[in-house]
DRENSE-106865 format. One line per field, with one value per atom (N, C-alpha, C, O): residue number from 0; residue in three letters; chain; atom name; x, y, z. Coordinates in pm, whole numbers, plus 50000, padded with zeros to 5 digits. Example, Ala and Ser with C-alpha at 12.3 -4.5 7.8 and 13.67 -1.06 7.14 Angstrom:
// DRENSE-106865
i	0	0	0	0	1	1	1	1 .
aa	ALA	ALA	ALA	ALA	SER	SER	SER	SER .
ch	A	A	A	A	A	A	A	A .
at	N	CA	C	O	N	CA	C	O .
px	51319	51230	51320	51424	51285	51367	51290	51341 .
py	49431	49550	49670	49668	49775	49894	50003	50114 .
pz	50780	50780	50780	50846	50708	50714	50787	50804 .
//
This chain:
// DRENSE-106865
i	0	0	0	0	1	1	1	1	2	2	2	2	3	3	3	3	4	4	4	4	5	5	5	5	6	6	6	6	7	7	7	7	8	8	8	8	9	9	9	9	10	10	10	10	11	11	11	11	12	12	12	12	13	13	13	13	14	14	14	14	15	15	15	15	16	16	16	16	17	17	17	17	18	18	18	18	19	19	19	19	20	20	20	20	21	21	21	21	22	22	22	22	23	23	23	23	24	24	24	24	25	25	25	25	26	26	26	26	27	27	27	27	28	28	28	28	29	29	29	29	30	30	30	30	31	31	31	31	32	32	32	32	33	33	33	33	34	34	34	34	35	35	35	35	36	36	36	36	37	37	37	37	38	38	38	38	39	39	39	39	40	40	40	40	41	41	41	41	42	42	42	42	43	43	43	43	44	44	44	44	45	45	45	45	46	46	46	46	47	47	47	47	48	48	48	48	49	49	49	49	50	50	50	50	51	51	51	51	52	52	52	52	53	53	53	53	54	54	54	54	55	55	55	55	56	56	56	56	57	57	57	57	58	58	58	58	59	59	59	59	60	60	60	60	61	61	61	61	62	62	62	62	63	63	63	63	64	64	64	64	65	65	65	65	66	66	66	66	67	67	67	67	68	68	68	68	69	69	69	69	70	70	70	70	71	71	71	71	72	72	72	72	73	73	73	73	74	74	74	74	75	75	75	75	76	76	76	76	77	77	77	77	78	78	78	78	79	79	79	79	80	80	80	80	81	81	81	81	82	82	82	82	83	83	83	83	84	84	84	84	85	85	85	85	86	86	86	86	87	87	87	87	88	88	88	88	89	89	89	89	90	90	90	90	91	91	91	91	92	92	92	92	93	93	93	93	94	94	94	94	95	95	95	95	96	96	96	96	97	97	97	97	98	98	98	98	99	99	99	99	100	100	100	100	101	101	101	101	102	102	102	102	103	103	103	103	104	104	104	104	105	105	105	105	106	106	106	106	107	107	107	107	108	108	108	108	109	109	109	109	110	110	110	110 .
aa	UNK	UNK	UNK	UNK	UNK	UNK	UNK	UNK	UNK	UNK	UNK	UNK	UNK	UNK	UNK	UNK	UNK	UNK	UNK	UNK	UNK	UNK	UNK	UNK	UNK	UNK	UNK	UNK	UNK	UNK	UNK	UNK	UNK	UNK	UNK	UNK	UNK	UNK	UNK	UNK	UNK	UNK	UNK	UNK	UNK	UNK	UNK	UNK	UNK	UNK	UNK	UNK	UNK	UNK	UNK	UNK	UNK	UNK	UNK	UNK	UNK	UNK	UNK	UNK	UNK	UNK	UNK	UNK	UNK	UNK	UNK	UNK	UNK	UNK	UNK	UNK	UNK	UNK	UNK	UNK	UNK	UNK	UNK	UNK	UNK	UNK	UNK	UNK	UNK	UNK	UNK	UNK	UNK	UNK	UNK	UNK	UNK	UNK	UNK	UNK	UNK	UNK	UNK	UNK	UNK	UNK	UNK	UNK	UNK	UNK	UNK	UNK	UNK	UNK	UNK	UNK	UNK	UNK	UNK	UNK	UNK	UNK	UNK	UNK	UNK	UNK	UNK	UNK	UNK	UNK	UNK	UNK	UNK	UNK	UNK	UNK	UNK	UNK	UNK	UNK	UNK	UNK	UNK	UNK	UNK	UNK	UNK	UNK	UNK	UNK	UNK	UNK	UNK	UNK	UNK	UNK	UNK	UNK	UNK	UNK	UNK	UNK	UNK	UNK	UNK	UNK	UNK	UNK	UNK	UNK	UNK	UNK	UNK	UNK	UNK	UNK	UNK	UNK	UNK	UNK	UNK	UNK	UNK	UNK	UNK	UNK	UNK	UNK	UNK	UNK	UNK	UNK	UNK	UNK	UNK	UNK	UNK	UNK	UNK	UNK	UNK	UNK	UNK	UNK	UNK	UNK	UNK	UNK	UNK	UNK	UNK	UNK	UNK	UNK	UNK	UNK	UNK	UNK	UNK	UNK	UNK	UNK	UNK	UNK	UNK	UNK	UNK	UNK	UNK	UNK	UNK	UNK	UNK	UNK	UNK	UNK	UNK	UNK	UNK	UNK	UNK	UNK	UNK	UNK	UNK	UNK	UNK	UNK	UNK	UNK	UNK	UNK	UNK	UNK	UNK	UNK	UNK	UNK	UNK	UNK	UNK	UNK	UNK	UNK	UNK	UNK	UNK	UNK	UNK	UNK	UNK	UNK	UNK	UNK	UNK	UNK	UNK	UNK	UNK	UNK	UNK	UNK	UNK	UNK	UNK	UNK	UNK	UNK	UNK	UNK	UNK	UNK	UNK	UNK	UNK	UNK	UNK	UNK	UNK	UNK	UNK	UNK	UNK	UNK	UNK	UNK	UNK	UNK	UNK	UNK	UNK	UNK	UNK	UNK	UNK	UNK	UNK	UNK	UNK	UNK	UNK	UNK	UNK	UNK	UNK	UNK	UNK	UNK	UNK	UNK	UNK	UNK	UNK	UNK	UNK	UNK	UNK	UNK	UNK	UNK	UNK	UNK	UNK	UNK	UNK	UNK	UNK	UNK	UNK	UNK	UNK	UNK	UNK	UNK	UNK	UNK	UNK	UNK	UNK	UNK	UNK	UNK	UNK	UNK	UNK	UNK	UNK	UNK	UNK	UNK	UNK	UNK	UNK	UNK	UNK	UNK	UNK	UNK	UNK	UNK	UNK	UNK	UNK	UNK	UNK	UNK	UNK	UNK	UNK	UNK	UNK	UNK	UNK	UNK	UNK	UNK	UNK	UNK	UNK	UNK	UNK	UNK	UNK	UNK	UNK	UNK	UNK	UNK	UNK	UNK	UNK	UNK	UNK	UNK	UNK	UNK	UNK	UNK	UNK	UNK	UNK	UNK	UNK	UNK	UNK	UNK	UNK	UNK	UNK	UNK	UNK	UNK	UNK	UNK	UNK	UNK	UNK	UNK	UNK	UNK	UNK	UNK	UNK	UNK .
ch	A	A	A	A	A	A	A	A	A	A	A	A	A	A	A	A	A	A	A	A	A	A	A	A	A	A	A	A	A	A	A	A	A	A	A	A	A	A	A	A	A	A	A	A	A	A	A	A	A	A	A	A	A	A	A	A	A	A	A	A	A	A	A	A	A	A	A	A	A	A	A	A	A	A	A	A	A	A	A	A	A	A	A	A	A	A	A	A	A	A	A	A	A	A	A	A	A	A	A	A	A	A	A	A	A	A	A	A	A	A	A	A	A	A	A	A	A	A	A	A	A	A	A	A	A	A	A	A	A	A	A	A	A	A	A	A	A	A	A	A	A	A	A	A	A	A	A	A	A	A	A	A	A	A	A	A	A	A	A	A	A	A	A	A	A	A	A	A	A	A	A	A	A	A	A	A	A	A	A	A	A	A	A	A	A	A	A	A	A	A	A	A	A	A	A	A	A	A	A	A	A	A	A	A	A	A	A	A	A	A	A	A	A	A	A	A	A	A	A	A	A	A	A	A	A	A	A	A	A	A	A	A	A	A	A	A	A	A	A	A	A	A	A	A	A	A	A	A	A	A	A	A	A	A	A	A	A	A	A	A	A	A	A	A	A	A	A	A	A	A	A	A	A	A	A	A	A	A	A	A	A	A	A	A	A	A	A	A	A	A	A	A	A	A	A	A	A	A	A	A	A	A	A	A	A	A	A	A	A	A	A	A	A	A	A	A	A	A	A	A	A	A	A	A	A	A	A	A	A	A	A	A	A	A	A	A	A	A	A	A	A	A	A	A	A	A	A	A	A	A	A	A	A	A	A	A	A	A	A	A	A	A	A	A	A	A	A	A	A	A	A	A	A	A	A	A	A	A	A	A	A	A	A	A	A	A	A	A	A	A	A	A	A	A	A	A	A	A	A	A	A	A	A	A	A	A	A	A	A	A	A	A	A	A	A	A	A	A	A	A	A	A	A	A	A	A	A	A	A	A	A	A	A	A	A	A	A	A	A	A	A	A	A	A .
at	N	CA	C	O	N	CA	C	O	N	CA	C	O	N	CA	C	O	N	CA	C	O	N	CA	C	O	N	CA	C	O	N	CA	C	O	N	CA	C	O	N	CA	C	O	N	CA	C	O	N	CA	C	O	N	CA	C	O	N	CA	C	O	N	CA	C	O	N	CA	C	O	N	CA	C	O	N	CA	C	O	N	CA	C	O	N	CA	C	O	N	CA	C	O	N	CA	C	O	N	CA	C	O	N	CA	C	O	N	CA	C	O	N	CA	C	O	N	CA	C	O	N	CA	C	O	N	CA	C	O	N	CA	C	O	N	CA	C	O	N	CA	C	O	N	CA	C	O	N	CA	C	O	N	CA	C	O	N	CA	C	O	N	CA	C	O	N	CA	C	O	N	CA	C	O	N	CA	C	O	N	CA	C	O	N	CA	C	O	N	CA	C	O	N	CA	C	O	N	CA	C	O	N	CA	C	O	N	CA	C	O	N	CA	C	O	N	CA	C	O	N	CA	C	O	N	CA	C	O	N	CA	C	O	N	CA	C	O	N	CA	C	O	N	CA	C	O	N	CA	C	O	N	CA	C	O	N	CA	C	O	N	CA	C	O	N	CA	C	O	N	CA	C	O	N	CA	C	O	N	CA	C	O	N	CA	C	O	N	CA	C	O	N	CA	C	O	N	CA	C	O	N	CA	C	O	N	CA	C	O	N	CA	C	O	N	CA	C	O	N	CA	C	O	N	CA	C	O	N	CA	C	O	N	CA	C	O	N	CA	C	O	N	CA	C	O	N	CA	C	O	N	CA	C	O	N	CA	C	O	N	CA	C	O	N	CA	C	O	N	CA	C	O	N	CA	C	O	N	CA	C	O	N	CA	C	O	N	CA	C	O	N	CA	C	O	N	CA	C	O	N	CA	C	O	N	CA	C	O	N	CA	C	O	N	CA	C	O	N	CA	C	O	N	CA	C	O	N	CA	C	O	N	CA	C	O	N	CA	C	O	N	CA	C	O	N	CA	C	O	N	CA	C	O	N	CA	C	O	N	CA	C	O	N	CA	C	O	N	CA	C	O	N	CA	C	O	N	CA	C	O	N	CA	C	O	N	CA	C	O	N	CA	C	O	N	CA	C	O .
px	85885	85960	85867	85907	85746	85652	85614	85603	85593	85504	85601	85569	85761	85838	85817	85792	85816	85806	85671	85660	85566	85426	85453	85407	85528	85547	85636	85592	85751	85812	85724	85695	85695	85595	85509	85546	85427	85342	85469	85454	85530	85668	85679	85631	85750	85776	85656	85685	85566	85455	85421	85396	85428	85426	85522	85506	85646	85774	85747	85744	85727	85740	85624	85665	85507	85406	85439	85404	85495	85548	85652	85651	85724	85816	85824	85920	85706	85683	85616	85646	85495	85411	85481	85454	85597	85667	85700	85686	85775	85893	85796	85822	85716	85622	85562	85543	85532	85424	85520	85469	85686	85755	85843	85886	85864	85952	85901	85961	85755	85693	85678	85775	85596	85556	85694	85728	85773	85843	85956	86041	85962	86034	85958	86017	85796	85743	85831	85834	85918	86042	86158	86228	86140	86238	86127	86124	86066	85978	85957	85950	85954	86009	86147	86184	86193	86343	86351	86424	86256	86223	86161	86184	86070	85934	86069	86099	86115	86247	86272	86217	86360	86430	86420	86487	86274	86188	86139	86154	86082	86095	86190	86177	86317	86413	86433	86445	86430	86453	86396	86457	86216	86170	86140	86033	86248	86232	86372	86364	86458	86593	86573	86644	86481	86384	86313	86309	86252	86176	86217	86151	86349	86452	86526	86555	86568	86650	86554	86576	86448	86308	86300	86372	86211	86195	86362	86352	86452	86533	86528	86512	86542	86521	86457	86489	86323	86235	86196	86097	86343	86322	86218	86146	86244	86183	86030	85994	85906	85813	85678	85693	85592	85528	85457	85486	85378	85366	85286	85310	85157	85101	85141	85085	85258	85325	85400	85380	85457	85536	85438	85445	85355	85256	85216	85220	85188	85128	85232	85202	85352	85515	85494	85470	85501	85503	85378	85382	85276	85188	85184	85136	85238	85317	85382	85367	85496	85580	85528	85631	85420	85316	85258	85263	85213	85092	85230	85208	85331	85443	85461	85468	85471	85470	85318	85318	85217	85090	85102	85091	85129	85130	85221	85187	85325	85437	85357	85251	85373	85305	85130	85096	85052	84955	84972	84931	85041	85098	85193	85194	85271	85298	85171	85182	85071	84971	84913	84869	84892	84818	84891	84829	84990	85084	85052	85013	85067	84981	84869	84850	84770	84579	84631	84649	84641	84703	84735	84688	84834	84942	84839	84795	84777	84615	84540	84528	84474	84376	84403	84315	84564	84584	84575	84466	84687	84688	84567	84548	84434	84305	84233	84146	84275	84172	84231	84187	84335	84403	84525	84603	84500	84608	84687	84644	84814	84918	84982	85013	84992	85031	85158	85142	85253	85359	85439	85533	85372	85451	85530	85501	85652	85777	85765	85758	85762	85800	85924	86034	85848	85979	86040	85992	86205	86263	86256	86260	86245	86248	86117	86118	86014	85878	85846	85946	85730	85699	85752	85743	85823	85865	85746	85693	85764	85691	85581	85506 .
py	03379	03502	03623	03723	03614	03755	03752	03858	03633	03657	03709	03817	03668	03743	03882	03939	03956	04082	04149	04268	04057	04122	04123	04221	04030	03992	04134	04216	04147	04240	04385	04447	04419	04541	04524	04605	04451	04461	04471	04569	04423	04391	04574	04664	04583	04742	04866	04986	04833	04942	04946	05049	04836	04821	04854	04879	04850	04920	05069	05148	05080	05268	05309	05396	05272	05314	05302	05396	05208	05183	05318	05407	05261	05357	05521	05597	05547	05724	05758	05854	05636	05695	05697	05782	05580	05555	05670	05703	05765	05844	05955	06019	05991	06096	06105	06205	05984	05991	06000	06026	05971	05991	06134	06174	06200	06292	06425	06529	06412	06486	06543	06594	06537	06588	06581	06480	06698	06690	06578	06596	06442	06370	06268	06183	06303	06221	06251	06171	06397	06398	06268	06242	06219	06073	06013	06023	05968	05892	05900	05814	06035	06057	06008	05995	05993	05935	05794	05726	05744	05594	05570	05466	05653	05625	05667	05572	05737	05767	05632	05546	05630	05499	05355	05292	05310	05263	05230	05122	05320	05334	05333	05276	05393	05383	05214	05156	05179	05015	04914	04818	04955	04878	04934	04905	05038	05080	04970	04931	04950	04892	04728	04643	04705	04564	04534	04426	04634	04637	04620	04562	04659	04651	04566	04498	04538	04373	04298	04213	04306	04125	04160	04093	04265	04291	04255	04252	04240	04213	04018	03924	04029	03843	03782	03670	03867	03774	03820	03860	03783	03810	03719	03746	03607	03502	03469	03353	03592	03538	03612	03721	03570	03605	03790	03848	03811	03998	04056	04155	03943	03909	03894	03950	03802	03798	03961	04047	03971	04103	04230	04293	04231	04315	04285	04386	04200	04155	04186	04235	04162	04205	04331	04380	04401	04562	04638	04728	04564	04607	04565	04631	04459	04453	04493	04495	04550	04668	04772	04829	04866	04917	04937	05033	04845	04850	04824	04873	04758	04828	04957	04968	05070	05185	05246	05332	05195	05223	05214	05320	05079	05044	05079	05050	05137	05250	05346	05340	05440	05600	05607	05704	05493	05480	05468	05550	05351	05319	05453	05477	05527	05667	05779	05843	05781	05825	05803	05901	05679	05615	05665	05700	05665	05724	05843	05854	05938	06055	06080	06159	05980	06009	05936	05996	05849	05787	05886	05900	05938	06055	06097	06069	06206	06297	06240	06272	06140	06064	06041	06048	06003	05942	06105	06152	06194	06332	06381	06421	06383	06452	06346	06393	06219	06178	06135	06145	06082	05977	06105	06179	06088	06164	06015	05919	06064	05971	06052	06171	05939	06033	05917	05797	05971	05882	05915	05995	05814	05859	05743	05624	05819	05759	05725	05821	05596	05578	05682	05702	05739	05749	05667	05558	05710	05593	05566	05456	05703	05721	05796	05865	05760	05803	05923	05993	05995	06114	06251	06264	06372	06430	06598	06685	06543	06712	06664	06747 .
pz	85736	85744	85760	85818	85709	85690	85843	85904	85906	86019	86074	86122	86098	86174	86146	86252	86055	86046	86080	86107	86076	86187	86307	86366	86386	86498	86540	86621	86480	86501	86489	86591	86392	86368	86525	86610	86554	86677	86810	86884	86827	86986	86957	87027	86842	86821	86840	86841	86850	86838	87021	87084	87067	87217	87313	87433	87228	87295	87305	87399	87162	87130	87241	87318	87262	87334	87482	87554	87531	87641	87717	87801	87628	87664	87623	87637	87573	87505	87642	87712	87678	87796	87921	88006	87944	88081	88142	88259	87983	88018	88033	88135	87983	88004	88126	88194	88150	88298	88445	88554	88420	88485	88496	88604	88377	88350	88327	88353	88265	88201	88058	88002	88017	87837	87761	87701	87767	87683	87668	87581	87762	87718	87603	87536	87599	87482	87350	87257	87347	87243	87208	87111	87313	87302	87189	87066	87252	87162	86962	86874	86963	86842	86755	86639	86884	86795	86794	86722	86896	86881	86786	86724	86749	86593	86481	86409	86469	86365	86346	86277	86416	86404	86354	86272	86457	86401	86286	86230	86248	86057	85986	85878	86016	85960	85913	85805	86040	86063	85975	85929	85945	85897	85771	85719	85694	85581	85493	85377	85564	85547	85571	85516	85647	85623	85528	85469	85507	85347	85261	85174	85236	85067	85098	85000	85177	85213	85180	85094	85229	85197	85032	84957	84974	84851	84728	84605	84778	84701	84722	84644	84824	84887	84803	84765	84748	84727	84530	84468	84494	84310	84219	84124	84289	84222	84272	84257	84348	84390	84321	84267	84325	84178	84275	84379	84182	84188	84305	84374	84309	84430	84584	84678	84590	84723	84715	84800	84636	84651	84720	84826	84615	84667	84815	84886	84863	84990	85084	85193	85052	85135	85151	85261	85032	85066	85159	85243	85106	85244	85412	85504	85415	85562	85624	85746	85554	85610	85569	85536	85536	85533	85664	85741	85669	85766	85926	86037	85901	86010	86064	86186	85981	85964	86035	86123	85987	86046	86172	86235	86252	86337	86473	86588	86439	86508	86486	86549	86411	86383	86478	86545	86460	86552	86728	86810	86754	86884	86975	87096	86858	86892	86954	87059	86875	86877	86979	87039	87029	87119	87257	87357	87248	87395	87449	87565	87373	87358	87425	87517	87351	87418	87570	87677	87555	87695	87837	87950	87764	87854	87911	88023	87785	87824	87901	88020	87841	87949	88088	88173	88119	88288	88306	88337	88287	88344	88386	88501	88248	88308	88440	88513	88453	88527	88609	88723	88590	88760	88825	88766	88937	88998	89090	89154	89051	89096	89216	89225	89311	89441	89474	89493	89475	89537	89656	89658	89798	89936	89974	89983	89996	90055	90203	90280	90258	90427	90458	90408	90568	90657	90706	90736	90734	90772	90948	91003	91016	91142	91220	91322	91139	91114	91115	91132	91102	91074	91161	91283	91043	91156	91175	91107	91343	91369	91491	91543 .
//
């Protein structure tokens, strides 16, 4: 069950990054604002994962518990970073790659 929730924590940190930089590098800056509501959420998600497992698990000694709570921990790290990471990203392609996108004509060039 724990690994599912690393597994998940990492799929999720690659989404949020994915899709913070997609929409940015397509839309421009301020749709990295979406992204925020994806990292919201996100956490939200794996805060309500957290107290569902921590109740699951009454009977497991103090150690595992402890070790639980730092996984969804380090979940949280791992979104809030990958957020982060979209960001330097954004910056980085903007200062250095220029993206040029040309459309065929359909009836070739006019003039």
């Amino acid at each position: 069950m724990i690994e599912f929730v690393i597994v998940l924590g990492l799929i999720g940190g690659w989404l949020l990054m994915a899709t913070t930089l997609f929409l940015m590098l397509a839309f421009g800056k301020v749709w990295g604002l979406i992204g925020v509501l994806f990292l919201v959420s996100f956490l939200v998600v794996n805060q309500k994962w957290k107290a569902r497992y921590m109740k699951a698990i009454v009977d497991a000694t103090p150690r595992a518990k402890e070790l639980a709570r730092h996984i969804f921990e380090m979940n949280e790290l791992i979104l809030l970073s990958s957020y982060l990471m979209s960001l330097v990203l954004y910056t980085l392609i903007q200062k250095y790659v220029e993206i040029v996108v040309k459309l065929p004509y359909p009836m070739g060039p006019v003039g």
